[in-house]
C-alpha positions as CSV (number, residue, x, y, z in Angstrom):
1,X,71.3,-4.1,-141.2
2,X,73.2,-7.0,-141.7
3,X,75.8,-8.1,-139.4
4,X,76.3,-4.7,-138.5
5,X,76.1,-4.0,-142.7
6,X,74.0,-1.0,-144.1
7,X,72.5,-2.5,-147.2
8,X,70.2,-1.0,-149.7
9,X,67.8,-3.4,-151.4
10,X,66.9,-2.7,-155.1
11,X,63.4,-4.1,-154.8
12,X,60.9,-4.6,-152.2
13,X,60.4,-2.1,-148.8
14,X,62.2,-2.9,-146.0
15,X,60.7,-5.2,-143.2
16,X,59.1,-2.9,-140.7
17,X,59.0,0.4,-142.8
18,X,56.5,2.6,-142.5
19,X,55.2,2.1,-146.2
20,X,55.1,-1.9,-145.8
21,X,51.6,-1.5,-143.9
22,X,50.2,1.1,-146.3
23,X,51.5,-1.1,-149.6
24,X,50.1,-4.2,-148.4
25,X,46.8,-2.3,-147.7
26,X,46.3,-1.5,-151.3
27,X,47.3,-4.9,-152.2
28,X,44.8,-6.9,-150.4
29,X,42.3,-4.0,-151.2
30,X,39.1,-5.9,-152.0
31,X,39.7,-9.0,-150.1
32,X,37.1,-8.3,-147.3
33,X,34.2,-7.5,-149.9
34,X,34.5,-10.8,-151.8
35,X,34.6,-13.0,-148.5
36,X,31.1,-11.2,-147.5
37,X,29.6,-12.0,-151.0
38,X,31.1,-15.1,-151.3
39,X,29.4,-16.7,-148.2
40,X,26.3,-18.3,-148.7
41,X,25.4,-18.3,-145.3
42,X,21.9,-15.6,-144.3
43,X,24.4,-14.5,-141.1
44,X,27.6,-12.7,-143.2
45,X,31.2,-13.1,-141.9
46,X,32.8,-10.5,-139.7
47,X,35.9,-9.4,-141.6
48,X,38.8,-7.7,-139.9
49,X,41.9,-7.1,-141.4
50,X,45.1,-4.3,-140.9
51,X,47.9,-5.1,-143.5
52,X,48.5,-8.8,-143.5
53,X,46.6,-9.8,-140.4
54,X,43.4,-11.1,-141.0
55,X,40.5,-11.9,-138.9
56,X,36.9,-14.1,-139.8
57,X,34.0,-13.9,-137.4
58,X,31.6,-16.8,-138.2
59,X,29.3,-18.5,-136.3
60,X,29.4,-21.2,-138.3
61,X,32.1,-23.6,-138.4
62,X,31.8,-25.2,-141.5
63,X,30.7,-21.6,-143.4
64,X,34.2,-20.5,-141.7
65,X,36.7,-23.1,-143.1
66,X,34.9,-22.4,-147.0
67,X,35.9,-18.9,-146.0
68,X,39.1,-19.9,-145.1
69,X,39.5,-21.7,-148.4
70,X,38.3,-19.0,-150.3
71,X,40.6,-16.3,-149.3
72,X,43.2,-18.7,-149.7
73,X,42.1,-19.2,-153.4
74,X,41.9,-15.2,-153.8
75,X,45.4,-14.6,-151.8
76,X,47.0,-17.3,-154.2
77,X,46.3,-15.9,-157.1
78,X,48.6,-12.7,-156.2
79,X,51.4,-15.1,-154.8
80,X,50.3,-14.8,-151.4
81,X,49.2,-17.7,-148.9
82,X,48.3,-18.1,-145.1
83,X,51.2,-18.7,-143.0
84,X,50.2,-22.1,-141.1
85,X,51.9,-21.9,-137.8
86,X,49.8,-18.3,-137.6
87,X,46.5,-19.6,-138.4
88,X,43.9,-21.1,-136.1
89,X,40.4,-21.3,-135.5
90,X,39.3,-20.8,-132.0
91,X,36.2,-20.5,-130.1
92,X,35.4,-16.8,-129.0
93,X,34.0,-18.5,-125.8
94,X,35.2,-22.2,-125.0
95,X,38.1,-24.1,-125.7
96,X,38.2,-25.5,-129.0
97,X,40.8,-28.7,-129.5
98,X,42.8,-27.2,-126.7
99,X,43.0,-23.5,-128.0
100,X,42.2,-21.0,-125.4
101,X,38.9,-19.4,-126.0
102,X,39.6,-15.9,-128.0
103,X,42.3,-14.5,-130.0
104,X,45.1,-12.1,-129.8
105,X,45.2,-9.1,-132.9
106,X,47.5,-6.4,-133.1
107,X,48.3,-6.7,-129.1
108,X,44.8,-6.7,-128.3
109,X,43.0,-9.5,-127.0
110,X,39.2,-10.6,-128.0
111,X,37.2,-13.1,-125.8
112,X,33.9,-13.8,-124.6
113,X,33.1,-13.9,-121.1
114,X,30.2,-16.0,-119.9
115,X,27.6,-14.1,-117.3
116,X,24.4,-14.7,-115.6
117,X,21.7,-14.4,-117.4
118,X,20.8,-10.9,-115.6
119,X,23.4,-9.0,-116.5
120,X,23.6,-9.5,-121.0
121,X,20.8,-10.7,-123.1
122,X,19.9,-14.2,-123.1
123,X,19.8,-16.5,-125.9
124,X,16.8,-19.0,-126.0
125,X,16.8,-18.7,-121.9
126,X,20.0,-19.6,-121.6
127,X,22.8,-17.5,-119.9
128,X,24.6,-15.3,-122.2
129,X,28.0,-13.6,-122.4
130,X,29.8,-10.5,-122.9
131,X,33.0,-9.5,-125.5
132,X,35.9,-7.7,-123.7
133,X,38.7,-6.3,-125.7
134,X,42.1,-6.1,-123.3
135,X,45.8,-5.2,-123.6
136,X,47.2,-8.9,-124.7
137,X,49.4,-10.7,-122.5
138,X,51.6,-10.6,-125.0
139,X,51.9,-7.2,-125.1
140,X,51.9,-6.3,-121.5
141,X,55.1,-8.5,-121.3
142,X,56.8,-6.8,-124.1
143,X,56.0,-3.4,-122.3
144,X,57.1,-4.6,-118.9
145,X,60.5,-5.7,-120.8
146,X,60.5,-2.4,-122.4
147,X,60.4,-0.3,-119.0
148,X,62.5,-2.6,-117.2
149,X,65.4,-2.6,-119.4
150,X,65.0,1.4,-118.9
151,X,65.3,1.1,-115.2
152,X,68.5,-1.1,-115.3
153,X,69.6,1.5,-117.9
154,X,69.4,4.3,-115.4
155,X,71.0,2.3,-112.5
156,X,73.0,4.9,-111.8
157,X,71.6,7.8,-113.8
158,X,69.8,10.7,-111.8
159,X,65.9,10.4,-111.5
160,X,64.9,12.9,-113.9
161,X,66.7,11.0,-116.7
162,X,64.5,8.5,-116.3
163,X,61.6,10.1,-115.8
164,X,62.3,11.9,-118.9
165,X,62.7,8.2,-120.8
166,X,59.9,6.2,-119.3
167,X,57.4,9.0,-119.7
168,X,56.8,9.2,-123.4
169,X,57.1,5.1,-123.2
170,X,54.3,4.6,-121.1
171,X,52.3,7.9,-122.8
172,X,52.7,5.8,-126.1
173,X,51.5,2.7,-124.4
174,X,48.5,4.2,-122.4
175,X,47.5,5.9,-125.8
176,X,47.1,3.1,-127.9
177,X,45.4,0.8,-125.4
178,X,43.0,3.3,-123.8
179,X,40.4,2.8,-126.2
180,X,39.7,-0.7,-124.7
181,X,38.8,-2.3,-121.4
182,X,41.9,-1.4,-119.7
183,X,41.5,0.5,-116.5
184,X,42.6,-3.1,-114.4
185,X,45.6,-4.0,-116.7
186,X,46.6,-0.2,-116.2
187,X,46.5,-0.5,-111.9
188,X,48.4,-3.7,-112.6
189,X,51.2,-2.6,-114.3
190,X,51.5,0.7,-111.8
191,X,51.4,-1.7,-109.1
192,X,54.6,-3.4,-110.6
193,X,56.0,-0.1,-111.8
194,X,55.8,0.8,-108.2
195,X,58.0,-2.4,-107.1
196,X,60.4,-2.0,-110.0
197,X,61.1,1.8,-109.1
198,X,61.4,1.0,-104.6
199,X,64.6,-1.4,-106.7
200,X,65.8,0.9,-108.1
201,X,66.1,3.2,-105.0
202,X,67.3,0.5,-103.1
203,X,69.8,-0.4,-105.7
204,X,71.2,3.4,-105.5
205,X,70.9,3.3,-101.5
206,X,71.2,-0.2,-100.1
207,X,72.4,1.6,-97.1
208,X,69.2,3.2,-96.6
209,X,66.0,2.5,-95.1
210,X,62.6,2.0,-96.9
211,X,61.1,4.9,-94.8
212,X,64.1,7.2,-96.0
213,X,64.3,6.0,-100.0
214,X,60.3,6.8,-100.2
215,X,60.9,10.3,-98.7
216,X,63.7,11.1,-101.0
217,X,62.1,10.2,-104.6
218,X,58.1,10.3,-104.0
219,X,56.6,13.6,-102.8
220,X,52.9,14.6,-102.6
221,X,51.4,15.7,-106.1
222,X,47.4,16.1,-106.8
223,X,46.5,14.3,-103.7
224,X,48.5,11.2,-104.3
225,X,52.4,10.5,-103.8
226,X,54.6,10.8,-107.3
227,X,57.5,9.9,-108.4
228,X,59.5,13.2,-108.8
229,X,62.6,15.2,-108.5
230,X,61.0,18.3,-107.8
231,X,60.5,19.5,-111.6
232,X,59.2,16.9,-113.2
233,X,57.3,13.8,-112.2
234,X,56.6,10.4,-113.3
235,X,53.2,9.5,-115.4
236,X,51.3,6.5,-114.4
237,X,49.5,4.1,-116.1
238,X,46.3,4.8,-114.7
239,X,46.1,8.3,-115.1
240,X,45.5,8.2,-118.9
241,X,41.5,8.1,-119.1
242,X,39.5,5.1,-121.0
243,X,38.1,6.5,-124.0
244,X,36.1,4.7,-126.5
245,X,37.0,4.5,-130.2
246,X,33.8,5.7,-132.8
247,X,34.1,3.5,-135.7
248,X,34.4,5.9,-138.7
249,X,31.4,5.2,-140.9
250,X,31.8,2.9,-144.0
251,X,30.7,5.0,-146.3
252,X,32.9,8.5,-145.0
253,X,36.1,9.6,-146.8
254,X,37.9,12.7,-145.9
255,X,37.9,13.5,-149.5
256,X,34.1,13.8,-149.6
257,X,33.6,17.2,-148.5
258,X,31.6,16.7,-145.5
259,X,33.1,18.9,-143.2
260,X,30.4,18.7,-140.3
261,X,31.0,14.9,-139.7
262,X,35.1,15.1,-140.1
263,X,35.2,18.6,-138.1
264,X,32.8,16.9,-135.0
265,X,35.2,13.4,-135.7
266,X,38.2,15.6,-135.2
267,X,36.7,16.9,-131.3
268,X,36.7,13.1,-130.1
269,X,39.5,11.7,-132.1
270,X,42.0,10.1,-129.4
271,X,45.2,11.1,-132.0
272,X,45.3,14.7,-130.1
273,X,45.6,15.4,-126.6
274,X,43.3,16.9,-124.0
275,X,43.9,20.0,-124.6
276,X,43.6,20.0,-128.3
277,X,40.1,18.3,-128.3
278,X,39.0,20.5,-125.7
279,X,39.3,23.5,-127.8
280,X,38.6,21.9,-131.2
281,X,34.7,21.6,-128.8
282,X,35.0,25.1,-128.1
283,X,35.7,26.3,-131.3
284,X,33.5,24.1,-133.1
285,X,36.0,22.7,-135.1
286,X,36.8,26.3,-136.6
287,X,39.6,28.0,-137.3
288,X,39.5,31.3,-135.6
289,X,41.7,33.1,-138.2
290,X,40.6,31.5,-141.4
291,X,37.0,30.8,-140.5
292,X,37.5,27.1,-142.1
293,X,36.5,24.1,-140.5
294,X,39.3,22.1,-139.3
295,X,40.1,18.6,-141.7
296,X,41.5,15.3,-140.8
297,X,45.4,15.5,-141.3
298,X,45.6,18.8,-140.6
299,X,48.2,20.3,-138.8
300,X,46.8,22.0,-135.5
301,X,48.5,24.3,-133.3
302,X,47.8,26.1,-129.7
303,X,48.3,29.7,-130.3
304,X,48.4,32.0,-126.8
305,X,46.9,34.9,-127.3
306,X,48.7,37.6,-124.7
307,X,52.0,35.9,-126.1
308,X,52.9,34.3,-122.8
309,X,53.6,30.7,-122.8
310,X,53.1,29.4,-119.9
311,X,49.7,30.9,-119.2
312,X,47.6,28.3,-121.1
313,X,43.8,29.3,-119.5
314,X,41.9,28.1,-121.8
315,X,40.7,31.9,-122.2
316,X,44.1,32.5,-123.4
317,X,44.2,29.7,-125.6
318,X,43.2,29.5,-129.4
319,X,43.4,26.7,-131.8
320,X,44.9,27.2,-135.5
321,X,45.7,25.6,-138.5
322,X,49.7,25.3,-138.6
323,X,49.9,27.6,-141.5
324,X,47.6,30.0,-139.8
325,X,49.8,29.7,-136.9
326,X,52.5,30.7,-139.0
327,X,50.8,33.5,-140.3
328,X,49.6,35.2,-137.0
329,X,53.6,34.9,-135.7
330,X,54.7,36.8,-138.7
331,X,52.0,40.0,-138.1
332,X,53.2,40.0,-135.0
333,X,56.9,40.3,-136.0
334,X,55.8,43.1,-138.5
């Protein structure tokens, strides 16, 4: 869009489309491998990178700039080059000329916390440190911005409209950052969710007292006061689970037929939600109606077996490939 303009470029993808990340991956295809046999240091680079952003782990800061120059030679000879005002080098650990120690990468936060020297390994004696991987500041503002615009939105909107438009905000949220250290950053954002929602009541009943306004829009719900109208309620932050990510291994495709690794990936894979995993565990990662092991980018659907809905035991419950899904539906119509 262009001043309110549709236009339709003949060449490139458009910024922020959903191909851009996927293009630029094959692009730059190749450009982790050379930095790792490039370096003539014993110790070899850590080498992150997702699309455009790239990260270099070295211990090393002399090793690091050659690896700086080096992708810069590779990256040039496609057209490409480092944007300056987006490249630093900074200390995982202590301030280096006046950076803050760690690094911010796709709305996550890397740093290295120093401990005493009874609670890590100790280098040489001395105390070590741990890594902790958080939500960035950056990105708890932009969520914060996010819900709050939503609030003002619904001023005068009734409360299960937004419920029903901050729920699948702060699902998405929780999602993507509960694979990191994130339980604190989590409570702190309720805590302020909490504050933002007693204004909004407030705003709606200035009238009213705090006592009254609490009573009105928070009832009891699993042992702790929600936010609810009566049907539905509001999620929070904290209720989404930490779950760790397992780094697929180097050498796995999901082309390479080995179903037993990608089946058992597929039970702890943080894409689906509780329910899924639970019976992709019970079932082994098999489809009851094909007998084939469930594959990475399948589609998965919960079939209930007495054909009632809203009993989901998990007795009732069956996993199927979508197609299979289909398949069983249609019998049943026959």
């Amino acid at each position: 869009m262009d001043n309110g303009e549709t236009l339709y470029p003949e060449a490139g993808t458009p910024q922020g489309g959903v191909i851009s990340p996927l293009l630029m991956n094959i692009a730059l295809h190749g450009l982790e491998a050379y930095l790792v046999r490039m370096c003539p240091h014993r110790n070899k680079p850590g080498v992150i990178r997702f699309a455009d952003d790239l990260v270099i782990i070295h211990e090393d800061q002399d090793i690091l700039r050659l690896l700086i120059s080096l992708a810069e030679t590779w990256l040039a000879e496609m057209g490409l080059r480092f944007k300056p005002s987006k490249s630093r080098i900074v200390h995982m650990l202590h301030e280096h000329q006046g950076q803050h120690p760690g690094f911010d990468f796709l709305g996550f936060n890397a740093r290295q916390y120093p401990v005493e020297k009874y609670h890590t390994r100790t280098f040489r004696g001395k105390p070590g440190f741990k890594t902790l991987i958080k939500p960035s500041q950056d990105a708890q503002k932009r969520q914060r911005k996010k819900v709050t615009d939503i609030i003002r939105k619904h001023r005068g909107n009734a409360q299960a409209a937004l419920i029903g438009e901050l729920n699948p905000v702060i699902r998405g949220w929780t999602r993507y950052y509960r694979s990191c250290i994130a339980k604190d950053t989590f409570d702190h954002i309720d805590a302020w969710l909490l504050h933002s929602l007693h204004q909004w009541a407030r705003h709606r009943h200035p009238h009213k007292g705090l006592g009254w306004r609490w009573r009105r829009y928070w009832k009891q719900r699993d042992q702790r006061m929600a936010f609810t109208d009566g049907s539905g309620h509001l999620v929070t932050y904290a209720s989404t689970k930490i779950e760790r990510h397992i780094k697929v291994t180097a050498t796995k495709s999901i082309y390479d037929g080995d179903w037993l690794y990608w089946g058992a990936r597929l039970s702890k894979t943080p894409m689906y939600p509780k329910r899924k995993t639970n019976l992709l565990k019970r079932q082994r990662s098999k489809c009851p109606h094909c007998r084939l092991r469930f594959m990475d980018g399948n589609v998965l659907e919960v079939h209930h077996r007495n054909g009632d809905n809203h009993d989901s035991r998990y007795d009732n419950l069956l996993l199927l490939h979508g197609h299979c899904h289909d398949e069983v539906h249609r019998s049943e119509c026959l």
